[in-house]
C-alpha positions as a Markdown table, in Angstrom:
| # | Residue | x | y | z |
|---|---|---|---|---|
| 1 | Unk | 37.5 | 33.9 | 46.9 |
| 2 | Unk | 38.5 | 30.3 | 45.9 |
| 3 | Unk | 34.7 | 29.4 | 47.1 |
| 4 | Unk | 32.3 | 31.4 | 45.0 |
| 5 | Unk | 35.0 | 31.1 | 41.7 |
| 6 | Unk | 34.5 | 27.0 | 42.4 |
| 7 | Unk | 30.9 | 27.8 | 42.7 |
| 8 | Unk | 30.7 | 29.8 | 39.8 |
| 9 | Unk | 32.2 | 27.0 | 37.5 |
| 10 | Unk | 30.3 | 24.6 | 39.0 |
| 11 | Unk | 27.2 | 26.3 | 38.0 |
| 12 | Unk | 27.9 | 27.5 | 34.6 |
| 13 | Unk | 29.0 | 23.4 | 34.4 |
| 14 | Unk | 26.2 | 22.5 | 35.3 |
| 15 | Unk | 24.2 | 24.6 | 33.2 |
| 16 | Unk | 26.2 | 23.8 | 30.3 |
| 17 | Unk | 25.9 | 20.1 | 30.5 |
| 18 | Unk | 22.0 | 20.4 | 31.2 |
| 19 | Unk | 21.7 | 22.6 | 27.7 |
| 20 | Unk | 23.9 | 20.6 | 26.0 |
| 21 | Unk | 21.6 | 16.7 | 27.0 |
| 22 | Unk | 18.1 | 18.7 | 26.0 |
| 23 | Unk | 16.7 | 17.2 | 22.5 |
| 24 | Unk | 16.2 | 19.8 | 20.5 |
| 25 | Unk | 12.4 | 19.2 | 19.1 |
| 26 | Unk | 10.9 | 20.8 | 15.3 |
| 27 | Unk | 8.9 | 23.6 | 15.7 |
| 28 | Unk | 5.2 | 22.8 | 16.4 |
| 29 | Unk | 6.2 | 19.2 | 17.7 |
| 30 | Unk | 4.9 | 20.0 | 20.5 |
| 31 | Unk | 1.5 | 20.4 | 19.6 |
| 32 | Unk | -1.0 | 17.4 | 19.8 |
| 33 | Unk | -4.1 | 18.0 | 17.6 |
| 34 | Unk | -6.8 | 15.7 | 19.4 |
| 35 | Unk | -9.8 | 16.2 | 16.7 |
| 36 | Unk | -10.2 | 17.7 | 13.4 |
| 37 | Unk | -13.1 | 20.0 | 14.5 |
| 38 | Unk | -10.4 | 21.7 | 16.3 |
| 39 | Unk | -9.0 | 23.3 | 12.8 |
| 40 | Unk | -12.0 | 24.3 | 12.2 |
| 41 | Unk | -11.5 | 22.8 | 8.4 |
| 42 | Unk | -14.1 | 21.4 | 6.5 |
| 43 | Unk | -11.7 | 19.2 | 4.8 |
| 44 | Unk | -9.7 | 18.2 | 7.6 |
| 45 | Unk | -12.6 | 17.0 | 10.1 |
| 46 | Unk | -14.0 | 15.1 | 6.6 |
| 47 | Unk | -10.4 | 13.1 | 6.4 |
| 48 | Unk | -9.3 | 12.5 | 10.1 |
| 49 | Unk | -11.6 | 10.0 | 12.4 |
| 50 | Unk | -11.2 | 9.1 | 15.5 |
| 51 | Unk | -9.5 | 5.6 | 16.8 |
| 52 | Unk | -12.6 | 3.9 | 17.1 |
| 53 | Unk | -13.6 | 4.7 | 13.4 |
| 54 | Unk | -10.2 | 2.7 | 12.5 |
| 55 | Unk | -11.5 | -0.5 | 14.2 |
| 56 | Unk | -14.3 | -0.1 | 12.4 |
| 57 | Unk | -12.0 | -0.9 | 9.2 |
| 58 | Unk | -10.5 | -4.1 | 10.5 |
| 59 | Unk | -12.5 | -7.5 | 10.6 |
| 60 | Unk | -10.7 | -10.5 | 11.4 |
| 61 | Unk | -10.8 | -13.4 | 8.9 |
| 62 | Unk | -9.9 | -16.2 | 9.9 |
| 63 | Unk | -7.8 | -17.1 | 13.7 |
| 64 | Unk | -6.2 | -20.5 | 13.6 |
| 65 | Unk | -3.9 | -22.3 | 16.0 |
| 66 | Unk | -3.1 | -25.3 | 13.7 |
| 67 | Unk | 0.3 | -24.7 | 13.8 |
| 68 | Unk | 2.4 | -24.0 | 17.1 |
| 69 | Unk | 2.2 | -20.3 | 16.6 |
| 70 | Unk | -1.5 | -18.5 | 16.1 |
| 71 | Unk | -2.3 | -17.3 | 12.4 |
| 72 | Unk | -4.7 | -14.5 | 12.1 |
| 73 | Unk | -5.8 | -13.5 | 8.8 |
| 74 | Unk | -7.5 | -10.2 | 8.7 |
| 75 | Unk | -8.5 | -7.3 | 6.0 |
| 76 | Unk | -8.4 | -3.9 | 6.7 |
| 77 | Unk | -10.1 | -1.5 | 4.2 |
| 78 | Unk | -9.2 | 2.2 | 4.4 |
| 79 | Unk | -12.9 | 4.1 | 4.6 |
| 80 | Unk | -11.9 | 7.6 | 4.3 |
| 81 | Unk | -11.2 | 9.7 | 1.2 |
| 82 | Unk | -7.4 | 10.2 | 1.8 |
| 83 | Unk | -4.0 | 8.0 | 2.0 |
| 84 | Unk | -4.1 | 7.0 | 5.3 |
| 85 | Unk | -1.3 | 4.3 | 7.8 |
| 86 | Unk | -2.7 | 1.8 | 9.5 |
| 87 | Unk | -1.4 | 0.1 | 13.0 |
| 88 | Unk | -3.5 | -2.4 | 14.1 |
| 89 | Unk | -2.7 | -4.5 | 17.1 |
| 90 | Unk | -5.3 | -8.2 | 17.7 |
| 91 | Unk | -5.9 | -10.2 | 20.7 |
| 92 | Unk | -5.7 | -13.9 | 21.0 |
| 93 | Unk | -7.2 | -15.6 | 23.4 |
| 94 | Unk | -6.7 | -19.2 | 24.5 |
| 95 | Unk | -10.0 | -21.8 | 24.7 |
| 96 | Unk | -10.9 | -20.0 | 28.9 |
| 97 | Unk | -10.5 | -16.2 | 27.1 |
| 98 | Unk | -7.3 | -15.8 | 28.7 |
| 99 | Unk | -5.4 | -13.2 | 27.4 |
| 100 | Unk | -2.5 | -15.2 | 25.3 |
| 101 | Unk | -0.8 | -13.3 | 22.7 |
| 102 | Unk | -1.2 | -10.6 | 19.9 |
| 103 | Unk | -0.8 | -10.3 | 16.4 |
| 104 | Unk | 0.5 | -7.2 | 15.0 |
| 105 | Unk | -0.3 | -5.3 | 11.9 |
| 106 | Unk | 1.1 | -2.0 | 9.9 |
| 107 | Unk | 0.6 | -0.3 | 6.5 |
| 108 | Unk | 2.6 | 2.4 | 6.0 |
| 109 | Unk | 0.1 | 4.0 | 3.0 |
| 110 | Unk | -3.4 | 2.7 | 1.9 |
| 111 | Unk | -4.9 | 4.5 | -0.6 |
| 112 | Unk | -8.8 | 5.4 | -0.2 |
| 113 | Unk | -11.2 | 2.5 | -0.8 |
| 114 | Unk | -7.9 | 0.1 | -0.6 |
| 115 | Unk | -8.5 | -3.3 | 0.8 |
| 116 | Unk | -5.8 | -5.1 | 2.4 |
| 117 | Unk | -5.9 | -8.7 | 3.6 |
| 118 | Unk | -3.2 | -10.0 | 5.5 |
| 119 | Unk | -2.2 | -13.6 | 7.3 |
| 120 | Unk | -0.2 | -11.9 | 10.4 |
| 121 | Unk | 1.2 | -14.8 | 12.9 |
| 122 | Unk | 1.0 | -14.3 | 16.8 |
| 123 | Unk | 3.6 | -13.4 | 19.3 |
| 124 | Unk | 3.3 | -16.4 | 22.0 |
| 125 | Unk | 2.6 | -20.4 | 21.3 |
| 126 | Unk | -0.9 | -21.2 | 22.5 |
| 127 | Unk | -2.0 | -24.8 | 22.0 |
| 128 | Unk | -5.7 | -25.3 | 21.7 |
| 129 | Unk | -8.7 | -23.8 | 20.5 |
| 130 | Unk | -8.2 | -19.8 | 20.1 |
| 131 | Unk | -10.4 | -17.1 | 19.4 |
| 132 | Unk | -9.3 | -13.2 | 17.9 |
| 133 | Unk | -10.6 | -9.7 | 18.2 |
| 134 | Unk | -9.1 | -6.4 | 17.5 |
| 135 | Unk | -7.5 | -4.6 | 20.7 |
| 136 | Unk | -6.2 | -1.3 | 19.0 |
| 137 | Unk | -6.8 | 0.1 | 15.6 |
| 138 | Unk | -5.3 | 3.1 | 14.7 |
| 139 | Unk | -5.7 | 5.4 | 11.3 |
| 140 | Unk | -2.6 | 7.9 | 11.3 |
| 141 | Unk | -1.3 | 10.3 | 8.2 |
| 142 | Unk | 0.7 | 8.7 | 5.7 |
| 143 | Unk | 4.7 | 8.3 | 6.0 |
């Protein structure tokens, strides 16, 4: 009897502490829209693009190692007809096109048409000649 009342509290334990450590998540947080054609909205397919659409809106300026840490200056220009966040996320590369640092960039809300030029300094020291591309653009809803 002592056996199956310590397994029984074990259990429900067991149980309780598992419900009890589970995030509890918003309703429809779950979901992950991967196009706008899949709303089957006009509108919505017009607004939302696709990640390679954001790189698109990003040219990089100016890349200058003067200093001892990189300086990119680039512009990003929102191209669709809503507010729209920007993460954008360049390469540097050393004088052999190593791989040697990025520069990161984020705008929480730019308004259609809105241009956006930005001097955004790199993550690692690289001495020498440098060049810059972008990596990762990303166009995401507003905040």
């Amino acid at each position: 009897m002592k056996r199956s009342i310590a397994g029984v509290l074990l259990a429900v334990t067991t149980l309780t502490l598992t419900a009890c450590s589970e995030e509890k998540l918003p309703a429809g947080s779950d979901v992950i829209q991967t196009s706008a054609a899949s709303t089957g909205s006009p509108a919505a397919s017009a607004s939302a693009a696709p990640d390679m659409d954001a790189a698109a809106d990003v040219q990089v300026m100016k890349c200058d190692s003067n200093s001892y840490t990189p300086k990119v200056t680039i512009e990003v220009t929102n191209s669709t007809s809503e507010d729209a966040r920007y993460a954008v996320t360049i390469a540097i590369k050393d004088a052999t096109g190593k791989a040697s640092g990025e520069a990161l960039f984020a705008k929480n809300r730019m308004t259609p048409g809105q241009k956006v030029t930005e001097e955004i300094p790199g993550d690692t020291p690289v001495k020498g000649k440098i060049s810059c591309e972008v990596a990762r653009a990303k166009r995401l809803p507003p905040k």
